[in-house]
Each structure stands twice: as C-alpha cells, then as structure tokens.
ROROBA-645609 format. One record per residue (C-alpha): y, x, z; residue in three letters. Coordinates in steps of 0.05 Angstrom, whole numbers, plus 32768, in hexadecimal, padded with zeros to 4 digits. Layout:
ROROBA-645609
YXZAla ...
***
This chain:
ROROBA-645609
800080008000Unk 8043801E7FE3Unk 807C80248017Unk 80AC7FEF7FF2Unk 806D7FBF7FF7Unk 806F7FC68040Unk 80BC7FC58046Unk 80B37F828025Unk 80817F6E8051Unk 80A47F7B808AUnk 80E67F548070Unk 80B67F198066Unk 80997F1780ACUnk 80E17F2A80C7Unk 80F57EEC809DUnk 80BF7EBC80B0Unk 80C67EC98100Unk 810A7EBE80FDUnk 81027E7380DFUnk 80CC7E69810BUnk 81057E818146Unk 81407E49811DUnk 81077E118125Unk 80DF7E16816DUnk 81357E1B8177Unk 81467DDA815BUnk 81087DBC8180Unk 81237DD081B6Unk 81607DB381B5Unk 81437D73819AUnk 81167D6E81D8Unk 814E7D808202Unk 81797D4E81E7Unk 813F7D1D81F4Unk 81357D328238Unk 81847D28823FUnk 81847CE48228Unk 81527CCC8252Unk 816B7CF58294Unk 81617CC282D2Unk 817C7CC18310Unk 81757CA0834BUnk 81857C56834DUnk 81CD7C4C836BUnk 81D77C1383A0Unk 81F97BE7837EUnk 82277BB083A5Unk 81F67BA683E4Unk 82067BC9841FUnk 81CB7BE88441Unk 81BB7BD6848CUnk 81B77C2284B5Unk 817B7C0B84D6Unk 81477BD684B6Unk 813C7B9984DBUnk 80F77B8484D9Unk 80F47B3784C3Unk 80CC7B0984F0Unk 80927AE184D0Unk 80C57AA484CEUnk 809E7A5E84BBUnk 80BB7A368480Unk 80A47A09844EUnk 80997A0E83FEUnk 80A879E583C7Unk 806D79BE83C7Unk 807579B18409Unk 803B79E88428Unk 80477A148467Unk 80657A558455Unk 806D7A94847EUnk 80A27AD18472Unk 805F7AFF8480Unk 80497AED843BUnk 807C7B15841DUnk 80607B4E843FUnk 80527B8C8409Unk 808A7B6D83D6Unk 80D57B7C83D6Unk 80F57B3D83DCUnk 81447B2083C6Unk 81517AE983ECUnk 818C7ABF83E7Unk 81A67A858410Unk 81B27A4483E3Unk 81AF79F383DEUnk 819C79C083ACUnk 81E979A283B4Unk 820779DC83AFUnk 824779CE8381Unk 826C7A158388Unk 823E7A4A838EUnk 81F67A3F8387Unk 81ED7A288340Unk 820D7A74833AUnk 81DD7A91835EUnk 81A07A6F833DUnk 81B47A8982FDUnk 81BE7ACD8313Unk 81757AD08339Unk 815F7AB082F8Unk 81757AE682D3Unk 81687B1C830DUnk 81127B078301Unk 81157B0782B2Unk 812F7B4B82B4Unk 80FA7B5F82EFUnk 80C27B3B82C8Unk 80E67B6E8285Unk 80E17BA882BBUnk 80957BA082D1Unk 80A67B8C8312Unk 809A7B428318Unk 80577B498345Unk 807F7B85836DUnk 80BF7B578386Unk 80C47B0D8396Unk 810F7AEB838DUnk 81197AB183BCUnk 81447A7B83CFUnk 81447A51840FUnk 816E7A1E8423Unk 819F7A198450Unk 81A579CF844FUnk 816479B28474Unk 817C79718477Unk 8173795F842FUnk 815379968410Unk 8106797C840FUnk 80CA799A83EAUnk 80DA795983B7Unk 8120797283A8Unk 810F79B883A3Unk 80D579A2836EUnk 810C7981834EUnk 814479B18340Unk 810D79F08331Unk 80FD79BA82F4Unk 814A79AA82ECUnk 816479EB82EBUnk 81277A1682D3Unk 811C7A3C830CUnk 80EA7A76830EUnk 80EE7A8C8357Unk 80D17A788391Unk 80FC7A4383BAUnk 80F67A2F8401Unk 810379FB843AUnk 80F179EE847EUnk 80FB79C784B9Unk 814979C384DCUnk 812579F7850EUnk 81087A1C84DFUnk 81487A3184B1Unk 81737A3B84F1Unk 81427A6E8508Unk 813C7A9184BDUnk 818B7A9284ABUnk 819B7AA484FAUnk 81757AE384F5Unk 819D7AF184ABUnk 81DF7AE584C5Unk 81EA7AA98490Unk 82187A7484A8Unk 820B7A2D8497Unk 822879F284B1Unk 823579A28498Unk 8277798F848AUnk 82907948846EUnk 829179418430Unk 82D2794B83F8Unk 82F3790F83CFUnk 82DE78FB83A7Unk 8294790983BDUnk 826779308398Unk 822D79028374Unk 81E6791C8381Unk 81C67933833FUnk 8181791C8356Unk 819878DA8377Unk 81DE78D2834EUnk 81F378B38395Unk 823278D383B6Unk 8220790283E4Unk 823278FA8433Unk 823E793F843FUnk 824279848428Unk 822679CC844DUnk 825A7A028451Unk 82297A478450Unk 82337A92844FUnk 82227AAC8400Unk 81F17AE88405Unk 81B87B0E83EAUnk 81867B328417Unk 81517B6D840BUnk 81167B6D841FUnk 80E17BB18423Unk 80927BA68418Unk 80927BB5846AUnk 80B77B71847AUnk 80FF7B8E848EUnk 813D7B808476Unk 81627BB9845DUnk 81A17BAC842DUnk 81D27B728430Unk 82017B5283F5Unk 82337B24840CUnk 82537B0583DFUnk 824E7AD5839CUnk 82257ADF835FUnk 824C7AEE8320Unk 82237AD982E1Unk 82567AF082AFUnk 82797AA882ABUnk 82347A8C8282Unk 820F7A5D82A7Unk 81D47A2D8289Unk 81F279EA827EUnk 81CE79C482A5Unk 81E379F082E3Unk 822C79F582D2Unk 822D79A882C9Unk 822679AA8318Unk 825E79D6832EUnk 829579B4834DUnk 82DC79CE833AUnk 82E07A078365Unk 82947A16834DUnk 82B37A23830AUnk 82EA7A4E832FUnk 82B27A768348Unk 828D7A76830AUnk 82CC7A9B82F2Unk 82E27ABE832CUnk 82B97AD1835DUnk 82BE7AF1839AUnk 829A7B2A83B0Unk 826E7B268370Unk 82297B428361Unk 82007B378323Unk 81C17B368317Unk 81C27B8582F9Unk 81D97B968340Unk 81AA7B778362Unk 81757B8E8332Unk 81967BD78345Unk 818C7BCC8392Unk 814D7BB78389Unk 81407BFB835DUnk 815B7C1A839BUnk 813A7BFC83CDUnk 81017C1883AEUnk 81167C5E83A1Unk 810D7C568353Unk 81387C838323Unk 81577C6482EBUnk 81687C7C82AAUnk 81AE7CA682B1Unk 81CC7C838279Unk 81BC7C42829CUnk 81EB7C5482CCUnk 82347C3182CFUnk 82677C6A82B0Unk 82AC7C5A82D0Unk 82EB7C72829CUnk 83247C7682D3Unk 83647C5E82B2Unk 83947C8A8296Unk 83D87CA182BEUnk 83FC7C728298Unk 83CF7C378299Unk 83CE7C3B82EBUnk 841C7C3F82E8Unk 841D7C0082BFUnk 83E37BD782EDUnk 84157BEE8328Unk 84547BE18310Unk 84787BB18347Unk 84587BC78381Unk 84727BB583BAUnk 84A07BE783D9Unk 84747C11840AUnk 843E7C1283D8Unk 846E7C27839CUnk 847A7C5F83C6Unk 842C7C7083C6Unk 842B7C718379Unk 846B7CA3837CUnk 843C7CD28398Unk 84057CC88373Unk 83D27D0D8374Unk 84017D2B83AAUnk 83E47D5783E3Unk 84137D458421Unk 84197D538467Unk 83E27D4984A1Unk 83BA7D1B84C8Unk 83EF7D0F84F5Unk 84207CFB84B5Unk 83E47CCE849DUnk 83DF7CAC84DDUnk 842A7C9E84D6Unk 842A7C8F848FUnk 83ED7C5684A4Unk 841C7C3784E0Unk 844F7C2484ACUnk 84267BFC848BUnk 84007BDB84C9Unk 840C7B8D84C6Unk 84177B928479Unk 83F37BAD844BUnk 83A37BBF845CUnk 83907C05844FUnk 83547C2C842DUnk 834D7C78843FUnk 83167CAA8419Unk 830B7CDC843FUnk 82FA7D168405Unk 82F47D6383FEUnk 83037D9283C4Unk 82BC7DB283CEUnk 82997D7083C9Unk 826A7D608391Unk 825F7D0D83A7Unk 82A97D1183B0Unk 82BE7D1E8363Unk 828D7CEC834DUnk 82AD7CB38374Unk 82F57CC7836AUnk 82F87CA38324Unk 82E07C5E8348Unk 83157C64837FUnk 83457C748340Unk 83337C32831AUnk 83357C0F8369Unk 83707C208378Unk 83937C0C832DUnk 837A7BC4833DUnk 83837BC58380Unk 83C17BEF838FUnk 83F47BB68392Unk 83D77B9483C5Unk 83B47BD183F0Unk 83CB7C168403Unk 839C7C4B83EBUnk 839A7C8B840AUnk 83727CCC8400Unk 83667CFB8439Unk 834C7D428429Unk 83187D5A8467Unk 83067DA08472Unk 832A7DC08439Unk 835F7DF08428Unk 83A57DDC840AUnk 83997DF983C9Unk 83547DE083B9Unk 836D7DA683CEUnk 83AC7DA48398Unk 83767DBF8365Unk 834B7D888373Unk 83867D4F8369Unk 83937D68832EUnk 83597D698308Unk 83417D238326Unk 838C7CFA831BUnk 838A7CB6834BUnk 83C97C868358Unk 83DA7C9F8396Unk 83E07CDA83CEUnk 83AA7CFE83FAUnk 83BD7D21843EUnk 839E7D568460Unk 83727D52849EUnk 832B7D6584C0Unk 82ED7D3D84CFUnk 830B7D478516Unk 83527D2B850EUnk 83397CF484F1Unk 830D7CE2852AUnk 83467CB18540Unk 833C7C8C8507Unk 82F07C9184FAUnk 82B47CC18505Unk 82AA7CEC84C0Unk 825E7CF784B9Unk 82637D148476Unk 82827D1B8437Unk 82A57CE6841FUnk 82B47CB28442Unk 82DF7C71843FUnk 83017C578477Unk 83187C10846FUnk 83567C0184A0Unk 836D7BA884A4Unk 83B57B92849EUnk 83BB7B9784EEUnk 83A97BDE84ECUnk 83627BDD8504Unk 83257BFF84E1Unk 82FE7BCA84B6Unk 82C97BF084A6Unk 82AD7C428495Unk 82837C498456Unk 825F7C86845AUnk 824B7CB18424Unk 825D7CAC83DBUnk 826B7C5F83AEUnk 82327C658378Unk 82567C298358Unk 829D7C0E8352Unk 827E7BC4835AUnk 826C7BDE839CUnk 82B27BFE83B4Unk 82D07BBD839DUnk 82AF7B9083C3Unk 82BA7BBF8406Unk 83007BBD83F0Unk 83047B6683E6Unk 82D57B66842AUnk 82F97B958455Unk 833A7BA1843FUnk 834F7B4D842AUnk 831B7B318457Unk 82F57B068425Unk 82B67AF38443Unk 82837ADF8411Unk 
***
C-alpha cells in the first residue's frame, strides 16, 4: 500500500468519525431537548392551605343516596375532596357541582378515579333526603358520591370541619323548589369549602372559599342560581377551580407534574403597574413613589406600618437577596400588588442581608413598591421568621392576620391569603 493510499485512508476515517461526532451530537441535543420538555416538578399547592398537623377524621355515621348507612371509615386508603353543599342551594352550590363535575372527568382522564373519591354532603338535613339527593344526581348529572344524615349526624360531621350552617327565613320573593316547584320556607346560610382527605383518614389541606368554573355552567344548573348566584358565577370570592383542586390533590399525594404544566406568572411591566395604580390613595401613592427602593430599618418599618393602622391593611414579604424560593415568588407578589395596591399597602422587608445585595436584588426583580431592611430577630415583634420567605399579613387595626410560611407556588394562592386576610372575606 502506497503512502498517498494511506494518507487517503486516513482522511476518510478522519472524515467519517467526525460525522459520526456531528450526529451522536445532534441526538443529543434532541434527547436533551426531549428530556427538557418533559422536566416535572413537584406538584405546587395550589389555593388550599395545608393544616400543620393532620387531624385524624372520626368514623362519622351518615347516610347515602339510596338511603343505606354510610361510615367516613370507608374512605379509608382513598384521598378524598369533600365539599359542603345543598340541594336548594341558589348562590353557590350549583358552582360547586360543576366544578367537582369537572374535578372527576379530569381525575377519571388522569387514572385516578379508583385512587380519590369527590364528595358532597349536605348541610341542610332537614330537607335533603336520600329521595332528593337521587333526584338532583339525575337533574344535574352528578358523578360523585353525595351524602345525608340525620340532624345529629351532620352537626357532628361539619362541627369537626369547622363549616358553619345555620336556617335563616327565607328572601322575597321566595325561591320555588325545583323538585317540588313549591316556594321554599327557608334557606341555610353555610360556610363554602373543600377539604382533603389522605388514604390514613386525616384531614390535611383546607380551601375556603367558592368554586370558580370559568363563568360556564350546564344549563340546567345555572337555571337555579338566584341573582347573586349569577354574581358568584361571575365573581367569586376566594375562587378555586377544579385545576387547583386537581393540583392539591397531586400534592397531597406527592406526585410531580410535568414543568410545563405549571402556571408561568408574566409580572407586568413598570408601566403597566403605574397605570393599574394610578389614583391611589395618598399613603399608598407614596408606596408606588418608592417602588424597588431599599430604605431604612425595622424600626422605620414599624413606623411606616403605624401610619397606616386603622386604614389601609398591610402585606409584608419577608425576602433575602440570597434566596432561591424568594426570586421565584417575587413575580406573583409583583402581579399582587398591581391589582391589589390601591386598596392594600405592600411592603418588602429584606432579612439577613447586606445593603448592596439587597439594591442588586431590587433591581433585577422590579415590584410596585419599597423593601426595608431588618433581621429574623427584629422582626420578632411582628412575627416569628422560620425561614425564607415569608408573608406576614397585618388587618386594618394593625394586628397580624395571618404568617404564610415558605414560598407561594401559585399566584391563585397568594390571592386568596390576600382577599382572606388582608379584606376579611370569609368564604
């Protein structure tokens, strides 16, 4: 073999490995790209609010729909959603049976139907019989379990919850009876909430507040909301829907979820919270003019909160430049306070950090108004810092609301701490 014949050789190998090199590259990157698009993560709590120590649920006695003896302890090895509700409900319930509707088709989509039971029992003994409850599942098109008992039987169930449920007289004109088309002689004023349930029988994350179903409702169920039913429908208060109860649920059972599944937050632009803001009242006007400011210390902030005691109702996140949860949340409490500013005083408070980082920090991650500087320990008159972040939610009179430990995973959830705890809506 000549010496050109082998320096051609040699080319060709040379040639050959280094388009075998170009496509195990491009594999790569497909793969990787793959990999990247289905990334999970671990499913975020979503509105609920998760109880620091399970409470183990008795094995209450009830009755099904078909009119059978029924005990809690057969929910045992299932995660369970329950949800308080009626038959003659005109202003929340038909809400909330069309978002646990659609909260079991997308379980059943999921694979989980056998894995989680959704539930509604009454709170309105005194009419709600196995008969009636038969009747609306057909009326409605239920496809959850529903449940009644005995006067004795839901006091002891919705005691242990915390629901609320009482008879009050009737409005006027009366509401007619959909099964009876007879005016009905009174109505039940109840709390609105959704409870989870682990296979071990405890409770372990709370949702107060009303089901949102996007404004589209079945027509048979919107046909029996009163007028402020249809106000809810529209508006309401504290909402969840049936993708974040799906999410707690996820949660409740330690499940990740794909990353892209995940709710991306885009806070608005400098501009755009300017304009959301405009007309604030004076003290919080003042807030906006020092919007991504580093100012003075605790003992400023304390002073800074007694002007606005009696007033204006407060929320405080605690942050730190060196905090990796704390970045993440900043654009939700960015897009909070845009909505919210006019009517509550945001504040930021930078723990355990220097000056600078802290300046550095502002300016990379713009909000609508200014942070002060403090320690876990200066804030101990205000509220015990456990960790990094955390939200301290102070009432018109000055008094702490509420502390929310640890880092929002969704803005759904930091609103509904801020309608809870900073207005006072109770769901």
């Amino acid at each position: 073999m000549t010496v050109r014949r082998l320096r051609w050789l040699s080319i060709a190998a040379t040639l050959v490995l280094l388009a075998v090199v170009i496509v195990l590259s491009i594999l790569a990157r497909l793969e990787l790209g793959q990999n990247n698009a289905a990334a999970k993560v671990p499913a975020p709590l979503a509105v609920g609010t998760e109880l620091p120590r399970p409470r183990l649920v008795p094995h209450f006695a009830l009755i099904d729909e078909r009119g059978r003896p029924f005990s809690v302890s057969a929910w045992r090895g299932k995660y369970v959603v329950l949800a308080p509700s009626m038959t003659l409900c005109h202003e929340v319930c038909p809400l909330t049976t069309g978002a646990l509707t659609q909260l079991t088709t997308q379980l059943r989509r999921a694979g989980l139907a056998d894995q989680v039971v959704v539930v509604e029992a009454t709170v309105d003994p005194w009419r709600d019989a196995p008969a009636r409850l038969r009747a609306y599942r057909r009326l409605a098109g239920v496809n959850f379990q529903m449940l009644t008992g005995t006067q004795s039987q839901i006091r002891r169930l919705w005691k242990f919850f915390g629901v609320y449920y009482h008879r009050i007289p009737q409005g006027k004109p009366p509401d007619v009876d959909w099964l009876t088309h007879k005016p009905e002689t009174f109505d039940v004023a109840h709390t609105d909430a959704l409870f989870f349930i682990d296979p071990a029988g405890q409770e372990r994350i709370v949702d107060a507040g009303m089901p949102d179903v996007g404004g589209h409702l079945s027509r048979v169920l919107r046909s029996l909301l009163s007028s402020q039913g249809r106000q809810n429908l529209a508006h309401p208060e504290l909402p969840w829907t049936a993708n974040d109860a799906l999410d707690d649920v996820y949660y409740l059972m330690g499940k990740n979820i794909l990353a892209s599944a995940t709710p991306e937050v885009t806070p608005p632009t400098g501009r755009a919270a300017q304009s959301a803001l405009a007309g604030s009242p004076a003290p919080l006007a003042l807030l906006h003019a020092q919007a991504d400011q580093l100012l003075g210390s605790e003992s400023a902030l304390v002073a800074r909160l007694s002007t606005l005691h009696g007033r204006y109702p407060a929320v405080l996140n605690a942050w730190a430049s060196w905090c990796g949860p704390c970045r993440a949340e900043f654009p939700l409490f960015a897009s909070a306070s845009a909505r919210y500013g006019r009517q509550v005083a945001f504040l930021g408070v930078d723990t355990n950090d220097s000056s600078s980082d802290g300046r550095a920090f502002l300016a990379q991650h713009p909000v609508s108004y200014p942070s002060y500087q403090s320690s876990s320990a200066q804030l101990s008159s205000l509220a015990v810092i456990e960790g990094m972040p955390t939200t301290i939610f102070v009432d018109r009179a000055g008094k702490v609301a509420h502390v929310h430990i640890g880092q929002y995973g969704t803005l759904a959830a930091l609103q509904n701490d801020i309608e809870h705890y900073a207005f006072g809506v109770i769901g």
